[in-house]
N, CA, C and O atoms as a Tinker XYZ file with bonds, in Angstrom:
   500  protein
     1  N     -4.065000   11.650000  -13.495000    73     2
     2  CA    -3.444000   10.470000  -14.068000    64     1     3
     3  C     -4.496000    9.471000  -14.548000    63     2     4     5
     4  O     -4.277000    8.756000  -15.526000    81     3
     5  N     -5.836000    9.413000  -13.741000    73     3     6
     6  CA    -6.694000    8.594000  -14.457000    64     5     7
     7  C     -7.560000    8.875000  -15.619000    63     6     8     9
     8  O     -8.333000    8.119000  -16.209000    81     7
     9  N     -7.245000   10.235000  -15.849000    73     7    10
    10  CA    -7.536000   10.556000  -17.110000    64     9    11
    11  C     -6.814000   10.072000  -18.199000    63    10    12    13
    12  O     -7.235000    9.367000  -19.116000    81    11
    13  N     -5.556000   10.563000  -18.003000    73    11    14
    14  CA    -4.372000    9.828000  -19.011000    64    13    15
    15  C     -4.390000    8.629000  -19.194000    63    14    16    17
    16  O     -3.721000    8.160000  -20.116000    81    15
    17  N     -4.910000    8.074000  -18.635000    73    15    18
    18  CA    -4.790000    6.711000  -18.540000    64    17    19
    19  C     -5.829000    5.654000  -19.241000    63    18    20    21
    20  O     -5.765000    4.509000  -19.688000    81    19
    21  N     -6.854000    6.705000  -19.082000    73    19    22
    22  CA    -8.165000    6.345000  -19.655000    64    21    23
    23  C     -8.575000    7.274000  -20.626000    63    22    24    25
    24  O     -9.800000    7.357000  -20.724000    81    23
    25  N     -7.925000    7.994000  -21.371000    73    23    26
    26  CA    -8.377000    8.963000  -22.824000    64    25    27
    27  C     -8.379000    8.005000  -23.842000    63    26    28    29
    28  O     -8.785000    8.395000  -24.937000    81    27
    29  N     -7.981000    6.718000  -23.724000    73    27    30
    30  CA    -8.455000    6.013000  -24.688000    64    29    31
    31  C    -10.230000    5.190000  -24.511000    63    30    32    33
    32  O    -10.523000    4.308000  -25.318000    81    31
    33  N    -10.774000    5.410000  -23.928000    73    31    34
    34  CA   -12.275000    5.582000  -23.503000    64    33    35
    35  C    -13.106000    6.667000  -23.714000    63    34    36    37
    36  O    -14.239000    6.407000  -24.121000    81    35
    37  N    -12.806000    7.826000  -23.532000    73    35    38
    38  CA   -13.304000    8.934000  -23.825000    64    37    39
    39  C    -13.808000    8.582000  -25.244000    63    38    40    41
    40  O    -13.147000    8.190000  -26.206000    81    39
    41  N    -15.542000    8.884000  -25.115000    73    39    42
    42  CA   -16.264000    8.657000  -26.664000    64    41    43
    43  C    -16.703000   10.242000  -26.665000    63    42    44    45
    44  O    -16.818000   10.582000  -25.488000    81    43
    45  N    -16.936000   11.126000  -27.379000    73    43    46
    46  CA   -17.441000   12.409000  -27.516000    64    45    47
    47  C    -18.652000   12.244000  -28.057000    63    46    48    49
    48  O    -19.258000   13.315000  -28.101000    81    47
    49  N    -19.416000   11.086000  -28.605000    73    47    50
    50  CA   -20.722000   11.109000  -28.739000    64    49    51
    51  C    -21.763000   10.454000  -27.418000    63    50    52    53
    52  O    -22.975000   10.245000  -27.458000    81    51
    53  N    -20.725000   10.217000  -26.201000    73    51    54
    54  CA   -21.947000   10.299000  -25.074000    64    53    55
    55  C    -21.629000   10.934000  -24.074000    63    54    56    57
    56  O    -22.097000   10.719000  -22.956000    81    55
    57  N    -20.352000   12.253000  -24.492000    73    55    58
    58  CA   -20.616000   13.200000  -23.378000    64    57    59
    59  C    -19.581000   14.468000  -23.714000    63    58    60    61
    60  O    -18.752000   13.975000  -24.480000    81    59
    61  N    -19.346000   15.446000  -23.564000    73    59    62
    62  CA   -18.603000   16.572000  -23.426000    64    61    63
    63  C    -17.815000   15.926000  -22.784000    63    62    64    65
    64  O    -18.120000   15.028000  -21.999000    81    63
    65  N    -16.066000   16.529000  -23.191000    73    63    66
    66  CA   -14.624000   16.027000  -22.585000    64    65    67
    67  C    -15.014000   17.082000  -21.420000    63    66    68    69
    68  O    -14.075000   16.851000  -20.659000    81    67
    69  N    -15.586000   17.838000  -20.934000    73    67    70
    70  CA   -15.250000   18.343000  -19.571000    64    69    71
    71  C    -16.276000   17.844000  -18.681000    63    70    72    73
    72  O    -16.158000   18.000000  -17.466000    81    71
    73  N    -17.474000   17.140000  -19.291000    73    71    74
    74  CA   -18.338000   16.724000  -18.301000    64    73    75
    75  C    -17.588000   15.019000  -18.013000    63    74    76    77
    76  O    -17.935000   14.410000  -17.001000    81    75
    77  N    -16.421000   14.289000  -19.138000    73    75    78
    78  CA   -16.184000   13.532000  -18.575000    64    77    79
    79  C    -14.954000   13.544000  -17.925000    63    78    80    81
    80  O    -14.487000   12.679000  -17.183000    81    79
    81  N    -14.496000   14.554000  -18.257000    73    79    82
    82  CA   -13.408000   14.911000  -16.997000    64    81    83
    83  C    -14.089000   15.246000  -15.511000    63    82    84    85
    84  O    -13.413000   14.868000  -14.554000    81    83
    85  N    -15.350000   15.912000  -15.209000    73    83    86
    86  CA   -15.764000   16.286000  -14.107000    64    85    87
    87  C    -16.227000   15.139000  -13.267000    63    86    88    89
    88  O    -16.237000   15.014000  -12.043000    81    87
    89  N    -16.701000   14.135000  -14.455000    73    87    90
    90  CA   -17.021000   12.833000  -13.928000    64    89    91
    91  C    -16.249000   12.261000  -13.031000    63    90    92    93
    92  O    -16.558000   11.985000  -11.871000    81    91
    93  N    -14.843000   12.009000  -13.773000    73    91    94
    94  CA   -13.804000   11.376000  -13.306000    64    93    95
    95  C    -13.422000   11.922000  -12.033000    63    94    96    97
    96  O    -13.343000   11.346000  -10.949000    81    95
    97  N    -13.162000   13.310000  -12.376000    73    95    98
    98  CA   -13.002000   14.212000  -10.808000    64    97    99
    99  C    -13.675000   13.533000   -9.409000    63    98   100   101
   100  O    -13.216000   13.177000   -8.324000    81    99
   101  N    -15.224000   13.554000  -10.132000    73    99   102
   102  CA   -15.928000   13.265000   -8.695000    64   101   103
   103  C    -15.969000   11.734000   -8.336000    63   102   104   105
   104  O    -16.324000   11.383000   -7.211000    81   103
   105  N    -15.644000   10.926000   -9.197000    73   103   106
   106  CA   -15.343000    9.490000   -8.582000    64   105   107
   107  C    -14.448000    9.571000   -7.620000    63   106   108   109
   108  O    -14.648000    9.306000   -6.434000    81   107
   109  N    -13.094000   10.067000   -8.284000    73   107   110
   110  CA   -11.625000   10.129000   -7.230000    64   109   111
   111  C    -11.873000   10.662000   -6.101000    63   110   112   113
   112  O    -11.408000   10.108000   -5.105000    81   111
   113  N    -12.927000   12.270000   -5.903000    73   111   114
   114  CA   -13.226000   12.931000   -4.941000    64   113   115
   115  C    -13.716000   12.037000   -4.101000    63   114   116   117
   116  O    -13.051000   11.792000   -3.094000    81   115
   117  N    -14.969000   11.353000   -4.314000    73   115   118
   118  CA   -16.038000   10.188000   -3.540000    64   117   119
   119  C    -15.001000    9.541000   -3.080000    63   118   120   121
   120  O    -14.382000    9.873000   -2.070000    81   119
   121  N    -14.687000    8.344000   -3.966000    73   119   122
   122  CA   -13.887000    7.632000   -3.252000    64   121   123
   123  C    -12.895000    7.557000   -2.207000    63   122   124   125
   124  O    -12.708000    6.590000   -1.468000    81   123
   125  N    -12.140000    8.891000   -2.205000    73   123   126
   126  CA   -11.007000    9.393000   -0.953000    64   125   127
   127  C    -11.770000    9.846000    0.109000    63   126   128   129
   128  O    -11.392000    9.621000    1.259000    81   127
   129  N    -13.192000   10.693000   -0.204000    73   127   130
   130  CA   -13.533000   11.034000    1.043000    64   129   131
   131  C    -13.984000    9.982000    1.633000    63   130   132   133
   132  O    -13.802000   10.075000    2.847000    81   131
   133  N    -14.773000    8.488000    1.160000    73   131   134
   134  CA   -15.282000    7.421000    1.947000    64   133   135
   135  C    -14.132000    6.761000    2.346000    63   134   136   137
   136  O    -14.454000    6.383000    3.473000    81   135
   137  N    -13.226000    6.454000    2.194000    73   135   138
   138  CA   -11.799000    5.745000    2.348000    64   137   139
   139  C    -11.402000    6.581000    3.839000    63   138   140   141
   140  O    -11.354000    6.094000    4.969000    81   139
   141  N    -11.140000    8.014000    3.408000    73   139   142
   142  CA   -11.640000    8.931000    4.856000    64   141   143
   143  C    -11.699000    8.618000    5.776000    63   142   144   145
   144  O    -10.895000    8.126000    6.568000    81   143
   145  N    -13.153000    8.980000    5.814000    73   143   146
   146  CA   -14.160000    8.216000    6.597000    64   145   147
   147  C    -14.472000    7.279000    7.243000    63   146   148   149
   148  O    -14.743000    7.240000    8.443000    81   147
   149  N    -14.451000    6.383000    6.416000    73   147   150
   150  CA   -14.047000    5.116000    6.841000    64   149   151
   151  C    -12.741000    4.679000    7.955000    63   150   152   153
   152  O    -12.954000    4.015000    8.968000    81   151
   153  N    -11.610000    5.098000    7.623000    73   151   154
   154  CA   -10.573000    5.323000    8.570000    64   153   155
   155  C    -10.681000    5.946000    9.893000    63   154   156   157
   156  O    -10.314000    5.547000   10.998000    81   155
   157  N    -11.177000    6.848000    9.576000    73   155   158
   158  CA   -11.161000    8.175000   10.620000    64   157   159
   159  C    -12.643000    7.526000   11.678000    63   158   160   161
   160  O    -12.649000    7.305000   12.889000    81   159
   161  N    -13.520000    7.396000   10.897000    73   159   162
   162  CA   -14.587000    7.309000   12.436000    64   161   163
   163  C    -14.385000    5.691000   12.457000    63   162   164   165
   164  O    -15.221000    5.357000   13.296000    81   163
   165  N    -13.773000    4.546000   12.024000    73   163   166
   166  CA   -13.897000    3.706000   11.337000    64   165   167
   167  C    -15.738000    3.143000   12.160000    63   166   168   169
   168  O    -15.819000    2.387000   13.129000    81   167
   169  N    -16.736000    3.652000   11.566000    73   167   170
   170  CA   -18.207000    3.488000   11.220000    64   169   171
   171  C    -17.996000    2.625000   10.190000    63   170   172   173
   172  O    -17.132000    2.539000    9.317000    81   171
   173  N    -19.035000    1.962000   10.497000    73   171   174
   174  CA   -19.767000    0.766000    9.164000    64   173   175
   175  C    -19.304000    1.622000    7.694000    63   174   176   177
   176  O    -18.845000    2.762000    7.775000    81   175
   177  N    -19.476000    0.965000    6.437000    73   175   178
   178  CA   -19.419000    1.358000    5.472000    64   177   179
   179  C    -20.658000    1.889000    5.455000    63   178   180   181
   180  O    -20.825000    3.045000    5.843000    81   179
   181  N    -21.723000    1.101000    4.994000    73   179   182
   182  CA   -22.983000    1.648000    4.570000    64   181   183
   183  C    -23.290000    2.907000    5.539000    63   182   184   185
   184  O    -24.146000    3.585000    4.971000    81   183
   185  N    -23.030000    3.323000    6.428000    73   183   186
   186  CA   -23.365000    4.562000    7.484000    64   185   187
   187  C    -22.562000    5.727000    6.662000    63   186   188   189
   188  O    -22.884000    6.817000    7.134000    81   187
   189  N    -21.654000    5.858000    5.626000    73   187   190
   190  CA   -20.837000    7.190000    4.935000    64   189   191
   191  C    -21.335000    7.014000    3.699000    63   190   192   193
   192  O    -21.622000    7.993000    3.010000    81   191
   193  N    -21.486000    5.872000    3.300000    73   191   194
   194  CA   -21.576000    5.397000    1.984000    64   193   195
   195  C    -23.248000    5.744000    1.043000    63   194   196   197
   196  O    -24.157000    4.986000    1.383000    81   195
   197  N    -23.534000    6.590000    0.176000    73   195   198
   198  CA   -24.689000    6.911000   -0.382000    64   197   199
   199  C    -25.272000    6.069000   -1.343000    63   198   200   201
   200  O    -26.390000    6.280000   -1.813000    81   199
   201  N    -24.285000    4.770000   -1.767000    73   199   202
   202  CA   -24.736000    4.120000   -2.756000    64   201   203
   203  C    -25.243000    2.808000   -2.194000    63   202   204   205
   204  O    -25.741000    1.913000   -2.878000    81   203
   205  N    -25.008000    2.770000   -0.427000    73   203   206
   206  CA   -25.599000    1.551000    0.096000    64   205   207
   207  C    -26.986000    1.388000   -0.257000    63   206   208   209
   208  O    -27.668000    2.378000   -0.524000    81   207
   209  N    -27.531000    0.047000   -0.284000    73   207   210
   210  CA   -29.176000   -0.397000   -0.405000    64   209   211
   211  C    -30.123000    0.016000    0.311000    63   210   212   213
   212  O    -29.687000    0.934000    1.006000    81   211
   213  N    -31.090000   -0.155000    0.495000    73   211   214
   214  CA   -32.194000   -0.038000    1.721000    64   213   215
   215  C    -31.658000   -0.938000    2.694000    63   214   216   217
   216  O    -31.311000   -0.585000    3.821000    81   215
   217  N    -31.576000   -2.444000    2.118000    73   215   218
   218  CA   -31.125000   -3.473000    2.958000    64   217   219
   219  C    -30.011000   -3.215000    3.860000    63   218   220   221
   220  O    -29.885000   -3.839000    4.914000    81   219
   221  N    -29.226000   -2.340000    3.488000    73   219   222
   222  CA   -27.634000   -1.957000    3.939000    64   221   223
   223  C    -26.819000   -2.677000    3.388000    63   222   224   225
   224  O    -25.853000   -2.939000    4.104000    81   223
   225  N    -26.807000   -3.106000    2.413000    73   223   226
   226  CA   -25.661000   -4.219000    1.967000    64   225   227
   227  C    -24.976000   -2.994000    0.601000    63   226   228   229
   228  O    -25.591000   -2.124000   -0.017000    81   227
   229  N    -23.953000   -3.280000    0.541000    73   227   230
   230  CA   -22.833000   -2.525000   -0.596000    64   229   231
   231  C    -22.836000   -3.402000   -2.262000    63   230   232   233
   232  O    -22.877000   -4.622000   -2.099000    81   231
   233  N    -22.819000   -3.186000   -3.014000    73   231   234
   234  CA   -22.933000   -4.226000   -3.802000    64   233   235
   235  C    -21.016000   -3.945000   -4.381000    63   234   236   237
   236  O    -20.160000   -3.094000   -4.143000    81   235
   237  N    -21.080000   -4.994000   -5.073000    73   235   238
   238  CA   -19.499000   -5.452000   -5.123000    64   237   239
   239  C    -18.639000   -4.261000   -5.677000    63   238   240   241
   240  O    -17.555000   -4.050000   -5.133000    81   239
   241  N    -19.083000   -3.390000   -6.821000    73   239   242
   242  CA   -18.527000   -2.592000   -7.674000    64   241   243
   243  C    -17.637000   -2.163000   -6.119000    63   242   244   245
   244  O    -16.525000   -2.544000   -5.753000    81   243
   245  N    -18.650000   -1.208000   -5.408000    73   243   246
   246  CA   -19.047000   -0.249000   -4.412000    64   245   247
   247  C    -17.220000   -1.199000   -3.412000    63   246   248   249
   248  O    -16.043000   -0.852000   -3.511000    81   247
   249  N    -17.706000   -2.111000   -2.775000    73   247   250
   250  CA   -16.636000   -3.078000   -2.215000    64   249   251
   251  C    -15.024000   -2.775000   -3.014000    63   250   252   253
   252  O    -14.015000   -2.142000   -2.704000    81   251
   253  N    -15.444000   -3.595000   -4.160000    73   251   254
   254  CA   -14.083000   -2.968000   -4.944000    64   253   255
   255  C    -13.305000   -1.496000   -4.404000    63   254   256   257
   256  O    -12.487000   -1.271000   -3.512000    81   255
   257  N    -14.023000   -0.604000   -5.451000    73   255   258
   258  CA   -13.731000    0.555000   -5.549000    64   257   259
   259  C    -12.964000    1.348000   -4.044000    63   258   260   261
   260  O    -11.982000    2.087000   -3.983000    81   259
   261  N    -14.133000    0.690000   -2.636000    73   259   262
   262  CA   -13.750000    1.061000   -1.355000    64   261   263
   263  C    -12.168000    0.309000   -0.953000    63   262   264   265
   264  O    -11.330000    0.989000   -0.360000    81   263
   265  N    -11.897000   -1.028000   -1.311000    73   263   266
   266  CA   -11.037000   -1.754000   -0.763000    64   265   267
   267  C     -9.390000   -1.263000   -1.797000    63   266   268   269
   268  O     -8.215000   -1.328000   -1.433000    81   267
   269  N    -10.026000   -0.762000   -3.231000    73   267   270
   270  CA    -8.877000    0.073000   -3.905000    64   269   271
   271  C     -8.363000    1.320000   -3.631000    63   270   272   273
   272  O     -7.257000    1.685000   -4.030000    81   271
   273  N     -9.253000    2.121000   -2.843000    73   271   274
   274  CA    -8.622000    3.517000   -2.439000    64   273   275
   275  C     -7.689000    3.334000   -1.135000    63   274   276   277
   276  O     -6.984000    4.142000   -0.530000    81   275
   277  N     -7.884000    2.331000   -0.988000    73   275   278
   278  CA    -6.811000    2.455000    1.156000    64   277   279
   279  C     -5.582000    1.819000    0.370000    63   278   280   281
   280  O     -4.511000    1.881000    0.973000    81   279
   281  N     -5.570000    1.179000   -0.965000    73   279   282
   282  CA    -4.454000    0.195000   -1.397000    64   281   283
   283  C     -3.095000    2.008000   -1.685000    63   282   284   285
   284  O     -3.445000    3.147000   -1.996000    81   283
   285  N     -1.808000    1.532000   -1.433000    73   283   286
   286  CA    -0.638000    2.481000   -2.367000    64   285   287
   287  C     -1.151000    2.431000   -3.709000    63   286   288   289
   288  O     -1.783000    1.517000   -4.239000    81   287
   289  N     -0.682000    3.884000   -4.335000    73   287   290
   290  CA    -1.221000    4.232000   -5.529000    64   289   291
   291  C     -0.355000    3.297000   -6.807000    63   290   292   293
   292  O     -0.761000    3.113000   -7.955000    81   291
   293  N      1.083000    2.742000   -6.130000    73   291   294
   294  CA     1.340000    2.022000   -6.903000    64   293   295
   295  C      0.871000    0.473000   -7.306000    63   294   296   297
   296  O      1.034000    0.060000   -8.454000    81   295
   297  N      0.412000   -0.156000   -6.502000    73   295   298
   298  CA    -0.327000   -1.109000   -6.064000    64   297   299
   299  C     -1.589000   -1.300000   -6.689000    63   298   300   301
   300  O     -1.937000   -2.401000   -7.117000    81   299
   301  N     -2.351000   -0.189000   -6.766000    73   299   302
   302  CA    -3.643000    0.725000   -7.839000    64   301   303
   303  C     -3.458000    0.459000   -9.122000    63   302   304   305
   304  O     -4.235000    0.061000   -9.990000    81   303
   305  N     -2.015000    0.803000   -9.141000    73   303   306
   306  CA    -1.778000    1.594000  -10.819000    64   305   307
   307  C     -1.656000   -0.242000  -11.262000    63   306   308   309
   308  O     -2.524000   -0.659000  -12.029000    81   307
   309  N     -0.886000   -0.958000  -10.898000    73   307   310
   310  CA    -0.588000   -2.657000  -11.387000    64   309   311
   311  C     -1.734000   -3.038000  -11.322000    63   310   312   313
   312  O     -2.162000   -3.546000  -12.359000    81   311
   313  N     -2.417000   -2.983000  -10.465000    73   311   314
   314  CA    -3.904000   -4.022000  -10.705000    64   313   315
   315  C     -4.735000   -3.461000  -11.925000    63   314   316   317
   316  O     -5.214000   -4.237000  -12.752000    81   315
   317  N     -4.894000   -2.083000  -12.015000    73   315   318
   318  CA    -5.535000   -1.381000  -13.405000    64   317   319
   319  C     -5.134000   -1.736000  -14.381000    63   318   320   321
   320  O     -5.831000   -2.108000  -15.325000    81   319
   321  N     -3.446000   -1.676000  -14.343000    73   319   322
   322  CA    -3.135000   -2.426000  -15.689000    64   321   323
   323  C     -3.310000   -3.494000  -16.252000    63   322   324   325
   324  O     -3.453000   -3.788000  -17.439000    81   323
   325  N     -3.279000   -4.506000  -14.639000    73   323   326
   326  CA    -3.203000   -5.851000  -15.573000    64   325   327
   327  C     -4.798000   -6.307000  -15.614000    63   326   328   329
   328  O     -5.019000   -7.213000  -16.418000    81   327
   329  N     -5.938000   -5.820000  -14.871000    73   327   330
   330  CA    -7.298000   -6.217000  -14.918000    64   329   331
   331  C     -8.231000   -4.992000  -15.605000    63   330   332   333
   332  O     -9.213000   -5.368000  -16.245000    81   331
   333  N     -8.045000   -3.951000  -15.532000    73   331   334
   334  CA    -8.888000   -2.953000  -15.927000    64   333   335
   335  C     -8.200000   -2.606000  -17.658000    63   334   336   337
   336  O     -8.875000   -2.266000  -18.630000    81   335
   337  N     -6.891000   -2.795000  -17.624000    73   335   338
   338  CA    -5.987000   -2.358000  -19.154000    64   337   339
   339  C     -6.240000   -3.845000  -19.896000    63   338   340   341
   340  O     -6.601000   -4.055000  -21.054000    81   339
   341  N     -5.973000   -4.666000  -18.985000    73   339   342
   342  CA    -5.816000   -5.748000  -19.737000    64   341   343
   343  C     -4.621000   -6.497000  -20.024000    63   342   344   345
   344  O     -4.688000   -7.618000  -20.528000    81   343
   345  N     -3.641000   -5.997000  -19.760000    73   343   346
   346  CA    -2.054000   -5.736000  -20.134000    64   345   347
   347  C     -1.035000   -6.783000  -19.472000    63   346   348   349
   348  O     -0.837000   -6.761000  -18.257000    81   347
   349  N     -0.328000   -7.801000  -20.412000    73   347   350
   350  CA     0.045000   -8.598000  -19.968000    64   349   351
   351  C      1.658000   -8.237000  -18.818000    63   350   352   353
   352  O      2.287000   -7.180000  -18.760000    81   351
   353  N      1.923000   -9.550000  -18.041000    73   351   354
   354  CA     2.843000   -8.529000  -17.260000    64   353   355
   355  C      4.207000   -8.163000  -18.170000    63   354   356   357
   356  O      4.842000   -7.142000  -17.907000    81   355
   357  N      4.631000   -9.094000  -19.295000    73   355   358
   358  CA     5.875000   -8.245000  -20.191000    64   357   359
   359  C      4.952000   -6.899000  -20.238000    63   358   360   361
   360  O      5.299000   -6.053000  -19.414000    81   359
   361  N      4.117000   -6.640000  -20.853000    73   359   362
   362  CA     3.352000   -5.152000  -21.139000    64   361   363
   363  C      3.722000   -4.266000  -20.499000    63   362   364   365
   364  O      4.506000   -3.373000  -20.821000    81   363
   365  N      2.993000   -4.497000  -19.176000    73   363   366
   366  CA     3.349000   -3.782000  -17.849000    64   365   367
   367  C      5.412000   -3.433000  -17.487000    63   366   368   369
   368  O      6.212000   -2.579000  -17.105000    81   367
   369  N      5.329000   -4.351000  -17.806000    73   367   370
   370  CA     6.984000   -4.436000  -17.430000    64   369   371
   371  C      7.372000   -3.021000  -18.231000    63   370   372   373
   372  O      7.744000   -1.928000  -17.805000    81   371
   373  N      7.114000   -3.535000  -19.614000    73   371   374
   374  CA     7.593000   -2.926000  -20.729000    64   373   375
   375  C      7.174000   -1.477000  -20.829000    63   374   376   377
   376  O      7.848000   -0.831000  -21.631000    81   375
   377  N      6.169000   -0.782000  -20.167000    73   375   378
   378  CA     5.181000    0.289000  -20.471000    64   377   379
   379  C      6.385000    0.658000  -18.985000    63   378   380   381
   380  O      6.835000    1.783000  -19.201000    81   379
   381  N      6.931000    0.140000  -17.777000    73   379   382
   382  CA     6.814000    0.437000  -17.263000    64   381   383
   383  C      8.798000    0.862000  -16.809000    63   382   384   385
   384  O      9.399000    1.528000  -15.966000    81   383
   385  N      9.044000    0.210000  -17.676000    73   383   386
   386  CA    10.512000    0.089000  -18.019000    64   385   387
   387  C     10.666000   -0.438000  -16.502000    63   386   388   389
   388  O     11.161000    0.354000  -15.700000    81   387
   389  N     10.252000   -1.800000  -16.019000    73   387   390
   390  CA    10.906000   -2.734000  -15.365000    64   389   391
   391  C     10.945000   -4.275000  -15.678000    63   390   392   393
   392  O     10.321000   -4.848000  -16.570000    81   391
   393  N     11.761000   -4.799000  -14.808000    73   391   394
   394  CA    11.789000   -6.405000  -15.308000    64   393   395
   395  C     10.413000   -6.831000  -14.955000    63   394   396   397
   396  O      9.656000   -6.215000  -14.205000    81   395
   397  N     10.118000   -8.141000  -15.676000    73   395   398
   398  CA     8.711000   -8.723000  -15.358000    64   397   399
   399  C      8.806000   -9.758000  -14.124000    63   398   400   401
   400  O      7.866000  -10.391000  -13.642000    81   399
   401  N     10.006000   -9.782000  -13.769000    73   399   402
   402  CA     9.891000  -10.237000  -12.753000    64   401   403
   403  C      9.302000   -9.178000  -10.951000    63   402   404   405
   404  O      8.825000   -9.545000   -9.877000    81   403
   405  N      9.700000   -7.858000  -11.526000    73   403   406
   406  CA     9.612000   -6.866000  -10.788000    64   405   407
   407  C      8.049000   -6.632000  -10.842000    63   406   408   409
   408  O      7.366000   -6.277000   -9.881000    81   407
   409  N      7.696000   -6.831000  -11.839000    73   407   410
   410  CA     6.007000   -6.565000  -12.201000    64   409   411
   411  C      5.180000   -7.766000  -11.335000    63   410   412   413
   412  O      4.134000   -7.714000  -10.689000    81   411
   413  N      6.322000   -9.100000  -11.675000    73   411   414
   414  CA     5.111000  -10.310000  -10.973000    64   413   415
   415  C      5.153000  -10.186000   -9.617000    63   414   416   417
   416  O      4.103000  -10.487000   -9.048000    81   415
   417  N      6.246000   -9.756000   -8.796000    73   415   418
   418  CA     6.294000   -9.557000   -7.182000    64   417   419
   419  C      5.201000   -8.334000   -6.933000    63   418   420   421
   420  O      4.434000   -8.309000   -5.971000    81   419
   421  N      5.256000   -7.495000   -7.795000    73   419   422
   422  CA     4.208000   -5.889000   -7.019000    64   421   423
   423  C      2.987000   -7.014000   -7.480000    63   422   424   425
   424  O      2.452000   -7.773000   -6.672000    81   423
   425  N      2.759000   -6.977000   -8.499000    73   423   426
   426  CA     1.487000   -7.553000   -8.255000    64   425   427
   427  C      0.894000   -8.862000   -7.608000    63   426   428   429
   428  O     -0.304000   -9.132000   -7.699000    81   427
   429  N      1.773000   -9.633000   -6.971000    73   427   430
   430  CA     1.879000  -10.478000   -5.785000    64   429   431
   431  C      1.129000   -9.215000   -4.649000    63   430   432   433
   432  O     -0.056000   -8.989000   -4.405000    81   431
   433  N      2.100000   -8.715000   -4.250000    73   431   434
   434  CA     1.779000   -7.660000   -3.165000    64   433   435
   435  C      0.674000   -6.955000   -3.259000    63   434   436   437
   436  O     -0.304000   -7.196000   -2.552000    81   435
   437  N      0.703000   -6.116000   -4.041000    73   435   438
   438  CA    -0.791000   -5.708000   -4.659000    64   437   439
   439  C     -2.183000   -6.974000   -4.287000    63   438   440   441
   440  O     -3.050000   -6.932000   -3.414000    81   439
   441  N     -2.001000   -7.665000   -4.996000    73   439   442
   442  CA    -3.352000   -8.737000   -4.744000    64   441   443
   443  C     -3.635000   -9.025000   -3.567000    63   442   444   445
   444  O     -4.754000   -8.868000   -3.081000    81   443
   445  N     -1.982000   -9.790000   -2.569000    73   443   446
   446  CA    -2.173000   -9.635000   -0.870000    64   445   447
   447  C     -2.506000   -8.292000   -0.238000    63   446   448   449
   448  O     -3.184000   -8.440000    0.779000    81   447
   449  N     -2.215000   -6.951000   -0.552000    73   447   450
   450  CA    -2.960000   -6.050000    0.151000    64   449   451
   451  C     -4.465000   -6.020000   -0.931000    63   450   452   453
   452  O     -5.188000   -5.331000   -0.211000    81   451
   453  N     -5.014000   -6.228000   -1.727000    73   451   454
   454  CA    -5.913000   -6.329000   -1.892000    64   453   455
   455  C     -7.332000   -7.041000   -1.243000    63   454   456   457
   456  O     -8.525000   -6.740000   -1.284000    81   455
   457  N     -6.537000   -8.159000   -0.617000    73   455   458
   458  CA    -7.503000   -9.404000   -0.415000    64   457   459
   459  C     -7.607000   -8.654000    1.074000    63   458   460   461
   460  O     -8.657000   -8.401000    1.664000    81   459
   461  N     -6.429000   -8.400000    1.471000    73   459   462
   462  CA    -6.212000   -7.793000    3.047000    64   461   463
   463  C     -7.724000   -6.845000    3.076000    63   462   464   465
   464  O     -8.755000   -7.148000    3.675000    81   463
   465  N     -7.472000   -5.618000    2.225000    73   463   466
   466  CA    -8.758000   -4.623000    2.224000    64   465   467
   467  C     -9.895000   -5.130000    2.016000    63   466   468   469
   468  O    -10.746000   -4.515000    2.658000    81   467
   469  N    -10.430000   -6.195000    1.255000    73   467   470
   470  CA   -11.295000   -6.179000    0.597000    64   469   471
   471  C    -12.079000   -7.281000    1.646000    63   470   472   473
   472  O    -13.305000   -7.332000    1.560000    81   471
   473  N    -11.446000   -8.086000    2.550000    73   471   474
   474  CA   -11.724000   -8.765000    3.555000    64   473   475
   475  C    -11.973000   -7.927000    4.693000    63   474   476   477
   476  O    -12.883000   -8.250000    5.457000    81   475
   477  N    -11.252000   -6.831000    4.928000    73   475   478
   478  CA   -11.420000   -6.141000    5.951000    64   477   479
   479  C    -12.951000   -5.397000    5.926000    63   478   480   481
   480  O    -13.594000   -5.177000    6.953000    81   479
   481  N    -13.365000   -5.085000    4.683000    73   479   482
   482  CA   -14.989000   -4.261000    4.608000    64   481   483
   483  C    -15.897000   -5.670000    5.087000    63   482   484   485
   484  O    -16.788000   -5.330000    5.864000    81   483
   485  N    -15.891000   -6.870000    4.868000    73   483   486
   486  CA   -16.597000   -7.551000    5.734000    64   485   487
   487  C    -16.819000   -7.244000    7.092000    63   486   488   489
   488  O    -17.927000   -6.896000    7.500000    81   487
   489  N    -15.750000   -7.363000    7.869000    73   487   490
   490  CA   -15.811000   -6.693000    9.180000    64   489   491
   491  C    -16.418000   -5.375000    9.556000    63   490   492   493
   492  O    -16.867000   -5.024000   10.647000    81   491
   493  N    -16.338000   -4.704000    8.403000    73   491   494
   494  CA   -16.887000   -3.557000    8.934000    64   493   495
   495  C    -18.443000   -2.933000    7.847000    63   494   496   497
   496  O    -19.182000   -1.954000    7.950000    81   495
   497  N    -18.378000   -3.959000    6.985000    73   495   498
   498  CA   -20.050000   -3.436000    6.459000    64   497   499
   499  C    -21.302000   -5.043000    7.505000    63   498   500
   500  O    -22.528000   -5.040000    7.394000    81   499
């Protein structure tokens, strides 16, 4: 789905469609197994994590990306749209065949489990 979602990115002059499909693969892969991980032994971030510093500190992308995989995939999919797509919430509504009022509550929720996760890697990086 994050392909579909993102074939309007796909440039063919800085890579083969299967090396950027493989790409994509191994982000989603990474990311679920540290999310994992993270759960399961709940260990520091930087202790699973390969992109930590020398210092041990995570830099924000890294934060993000970790505090978006524990979020529901629907929850995922609204924040992409409206920050990563760009997409206003009629858009969303409209792409999504619901009311925009239905769009402004998930993404209420969405942002509160966001802040929830994304506060929680403090505690644990």
């Amino acid at each position: 789905m994050i392909a579909v979602r993102r074939i309007g990115r796909f440039d063919p002059m800085r890579a083969r469609f299967e090396t950027w499909m493989r790409g994509i693969a191994s982000n989603v892969l990474r990311n679920h197994w540290r999310a994992w991980k993270r759960l399961e032994s709940r260990e520091p971030v930087e202790a699973v994590s390969p992109e930590a510093r020398a210092d041990g500190s995570v830099d924000l992308a890294e934060r993000i990306g970790l505090a978006l995989t524990v979020l529901p995939s629907k929850y995922r999919s609204v924040l992409e749209a409206k920050y990563e797509d760009k997409l206003s919430v009629a858009e969303i509504a409209q792409k999504w065949t619901e009311s925009p009022k239905a769009v402004e509550s998930l993404l209420t929720r969405a942002r509160k489990a966001f802040r929830t996760a994304f506060g929680g890697l403090d505690k644990e990086v």
